[in-house]
C-alpha positions as CSV (number, residue, x, y, z in Angstrom):
1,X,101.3,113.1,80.2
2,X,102.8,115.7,77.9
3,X,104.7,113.2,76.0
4,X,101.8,110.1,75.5
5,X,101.1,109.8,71.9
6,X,97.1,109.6,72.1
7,X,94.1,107.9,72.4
8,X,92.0,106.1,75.1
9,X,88.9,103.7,75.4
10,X,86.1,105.3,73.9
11,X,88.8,106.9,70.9
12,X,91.4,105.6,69.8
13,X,92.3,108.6,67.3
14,X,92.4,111.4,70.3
15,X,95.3,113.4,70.2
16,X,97.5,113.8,73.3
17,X,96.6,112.8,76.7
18,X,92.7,112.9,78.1
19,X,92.5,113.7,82.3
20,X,89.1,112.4,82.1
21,X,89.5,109.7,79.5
22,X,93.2,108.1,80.0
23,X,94.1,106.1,83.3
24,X,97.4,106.7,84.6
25,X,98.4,103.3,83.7
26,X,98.0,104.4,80.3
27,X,101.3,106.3,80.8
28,X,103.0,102.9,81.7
29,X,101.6,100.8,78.4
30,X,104.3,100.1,75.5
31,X,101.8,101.1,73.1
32,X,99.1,104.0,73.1
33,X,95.6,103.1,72.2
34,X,96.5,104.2,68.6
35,X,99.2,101.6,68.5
36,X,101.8,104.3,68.6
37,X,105.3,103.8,70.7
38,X,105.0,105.1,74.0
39,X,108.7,104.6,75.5
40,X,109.2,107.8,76.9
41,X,105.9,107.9,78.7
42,X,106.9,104.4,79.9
43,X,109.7,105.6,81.1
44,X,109.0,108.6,83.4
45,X,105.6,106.8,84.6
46,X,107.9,103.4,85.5
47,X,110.2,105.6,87.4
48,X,108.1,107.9,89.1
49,X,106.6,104.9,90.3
50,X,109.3,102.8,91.5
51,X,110.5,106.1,93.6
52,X,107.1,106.6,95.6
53,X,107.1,102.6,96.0
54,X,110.9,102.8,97.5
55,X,109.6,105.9,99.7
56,X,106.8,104.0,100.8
57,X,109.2,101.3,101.8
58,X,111.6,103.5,103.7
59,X,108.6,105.6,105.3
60,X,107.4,101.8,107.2
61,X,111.2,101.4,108.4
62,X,111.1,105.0,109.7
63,X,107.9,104.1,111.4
64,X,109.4,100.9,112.8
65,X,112.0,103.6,114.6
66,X,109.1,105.8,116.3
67,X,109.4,103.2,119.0
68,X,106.8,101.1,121.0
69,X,107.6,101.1,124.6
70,X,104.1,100.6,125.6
71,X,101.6,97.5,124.5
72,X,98.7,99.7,122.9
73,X,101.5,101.4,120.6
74,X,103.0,98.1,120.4
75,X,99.9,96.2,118.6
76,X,99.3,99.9,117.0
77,X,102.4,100.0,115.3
78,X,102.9,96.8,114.3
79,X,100.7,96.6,110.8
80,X,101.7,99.8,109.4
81,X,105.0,99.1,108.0
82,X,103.9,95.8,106.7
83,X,101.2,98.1,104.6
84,X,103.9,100.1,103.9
85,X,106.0,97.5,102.0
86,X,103.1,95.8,100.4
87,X,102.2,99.1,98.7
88,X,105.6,100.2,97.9
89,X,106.0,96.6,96.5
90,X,103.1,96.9,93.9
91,X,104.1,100.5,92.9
92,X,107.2,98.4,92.1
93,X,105.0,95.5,90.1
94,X,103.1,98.1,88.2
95,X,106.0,99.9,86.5
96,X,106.8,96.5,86.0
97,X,103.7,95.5,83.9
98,X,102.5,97.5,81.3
99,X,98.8,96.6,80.9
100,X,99.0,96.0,77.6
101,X,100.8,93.3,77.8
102,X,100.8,91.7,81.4
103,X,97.1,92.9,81.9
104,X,96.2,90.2,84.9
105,X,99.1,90.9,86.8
106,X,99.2,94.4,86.1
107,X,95.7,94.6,87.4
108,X,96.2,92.3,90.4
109,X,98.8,95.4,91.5
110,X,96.9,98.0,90.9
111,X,94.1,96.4,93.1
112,X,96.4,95.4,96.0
113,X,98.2,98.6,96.3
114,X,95.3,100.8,96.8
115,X,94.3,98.1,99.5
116,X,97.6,98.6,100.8
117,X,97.4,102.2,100.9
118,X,93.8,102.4,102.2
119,X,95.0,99.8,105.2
120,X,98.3,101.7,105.9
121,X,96.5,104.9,106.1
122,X,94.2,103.2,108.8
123,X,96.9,101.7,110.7
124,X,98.9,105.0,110.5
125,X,95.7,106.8,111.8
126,X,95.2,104.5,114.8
127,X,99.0,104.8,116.0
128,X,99.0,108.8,115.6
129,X,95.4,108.8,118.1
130,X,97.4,106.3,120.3
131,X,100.8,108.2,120.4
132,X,98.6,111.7,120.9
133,X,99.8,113.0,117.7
134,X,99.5,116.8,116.4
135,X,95.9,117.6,115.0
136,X,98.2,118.9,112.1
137,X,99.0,114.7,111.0
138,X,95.8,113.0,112.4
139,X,93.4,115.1,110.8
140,X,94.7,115.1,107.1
141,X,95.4,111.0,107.3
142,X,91.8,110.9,108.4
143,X,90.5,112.8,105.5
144,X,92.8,110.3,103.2
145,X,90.9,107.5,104.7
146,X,87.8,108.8,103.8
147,X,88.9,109.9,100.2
148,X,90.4,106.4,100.0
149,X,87.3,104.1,100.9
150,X,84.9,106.2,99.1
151,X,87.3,105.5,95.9
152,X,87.0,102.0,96.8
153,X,83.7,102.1,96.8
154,X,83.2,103.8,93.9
155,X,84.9,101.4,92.0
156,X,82.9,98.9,93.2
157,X,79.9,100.7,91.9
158,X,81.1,101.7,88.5
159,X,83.5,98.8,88.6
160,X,81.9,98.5,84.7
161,X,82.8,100.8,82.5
162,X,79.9,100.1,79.9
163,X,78.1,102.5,82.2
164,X,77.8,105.6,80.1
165,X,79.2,108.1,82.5
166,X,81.2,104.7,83.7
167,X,84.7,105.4,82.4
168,X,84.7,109.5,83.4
169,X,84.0,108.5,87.3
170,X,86.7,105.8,87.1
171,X,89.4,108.1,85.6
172,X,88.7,111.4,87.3
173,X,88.2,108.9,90.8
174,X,91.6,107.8,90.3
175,X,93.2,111.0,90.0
176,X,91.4,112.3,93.0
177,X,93.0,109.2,95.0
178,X,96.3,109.2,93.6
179,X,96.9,112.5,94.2
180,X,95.1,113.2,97.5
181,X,97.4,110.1,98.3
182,X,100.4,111.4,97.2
183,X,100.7,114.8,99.0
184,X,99.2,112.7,102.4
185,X,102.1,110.2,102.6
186,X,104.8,113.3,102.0
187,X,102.7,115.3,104.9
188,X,102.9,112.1,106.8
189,X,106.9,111.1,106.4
190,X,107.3,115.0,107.8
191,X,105.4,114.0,110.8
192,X,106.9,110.8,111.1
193,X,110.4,112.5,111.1
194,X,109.5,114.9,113.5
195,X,108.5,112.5,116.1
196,X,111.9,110.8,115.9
197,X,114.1,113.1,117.5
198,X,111.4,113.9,120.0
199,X,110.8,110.3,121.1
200,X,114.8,109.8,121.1
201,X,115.4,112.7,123.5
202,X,112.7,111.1,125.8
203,X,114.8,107.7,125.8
204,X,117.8,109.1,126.5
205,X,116.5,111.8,129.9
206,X,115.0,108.0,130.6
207,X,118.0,106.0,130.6
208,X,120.1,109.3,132.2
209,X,121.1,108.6,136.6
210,X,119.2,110.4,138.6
211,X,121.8,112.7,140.6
């Protein structure tokens, strides 16, 4: 944010970076709304992407790992890391895209990777109340969920920023999402890696001789 050279959509002329104003894909765009170069923002905002869309991948694999013995956990587990990789895939596609030049597919991203994150966060939530979970996990995730659909539906509401007060709820909605988001799915890879070794130690007194 610190190093985006200025402007949004209601003016052009703003110095510096506006929370309230300025999407985060304004980071990712070649250009700033004042038509100045904005390669380093580019930069940071295309890699900080592609890392959380790579940890979203490798957080469905580890999922895939937590085992599914029995069938509820079975059919429970199975959409989560397929949400997983769709989200981490359009992270990917929109560091890929700045919108000001590949605005359609740029935008097409955007919307399917909050769906992504929205469903994975449901899927996620419905394993952890299967497998019994810690309150500690289930509870947060839950919250996510309801943070997430009420963005959803927010931006359904204000989905036109002609509103006056349109472009403010959009903006300062986003940030809300992104980084309620963000600190969820690190809380969630902790829980995911703690139920690992717990659920290998129970495979292997299972497959043990009884002496």
């Amino acid at each position: 944010m610190l190093t985006y050279p200025g402007g949004n959509a209601r003016d052009e002329a703003a110095p510096g970076y506006a929370p309230a104003l300025n999407f985060f894909s304004d980071l990712g765009a070649t250009r700033s709304y004042g038509g100045a170069v904005n390669w380093i923002s580019l930069g940071l905002f295309g890699a900080a992407l592609a890392f959380v869309g790579v940890a979203l991948i490798v957080l469905g694999c580890g999922i895939v790992r937590l085992g599914h013995r029995r069938r509820p956990e079975r059919w429970a587990l199975l959409p989560a890391p397929v949400f997983a990789g769709v989200a981490g895939a359009c992270f990917i596609g929109i560091a890929a895209t700045p919108w000001d030049i590949a605005l359609t597919p740029h935008m097409v991203f955007v919307t399917l990777g909050f769906l992504a994150v929205t469903l994975f966060s449901v899927s996620l939530l419905t394993l952890q109340l299967v497998q019994r979970w810690s309150a500690a996990f289930w509870v947060p995730n839950a919250a996510c969920v309801v943070v997430l659909i009420t963005y959803e539906v927010v931006m359904c509401v204000y989905a036109s920023t002609t509103l006056p007060e349109g472009l403010e709820v959009q903006v300062i909605g986003q940030k809300v999402v992104v980084y309620a988001s963000t600190v969820n799915l690190a809380w969630q890879a902790v829980g995911v890696l703690k139920r690992r070794p717990a659920r290998s130690a129970r495979r292997e007194r299972s497959a043990q001789p009884d002496r």
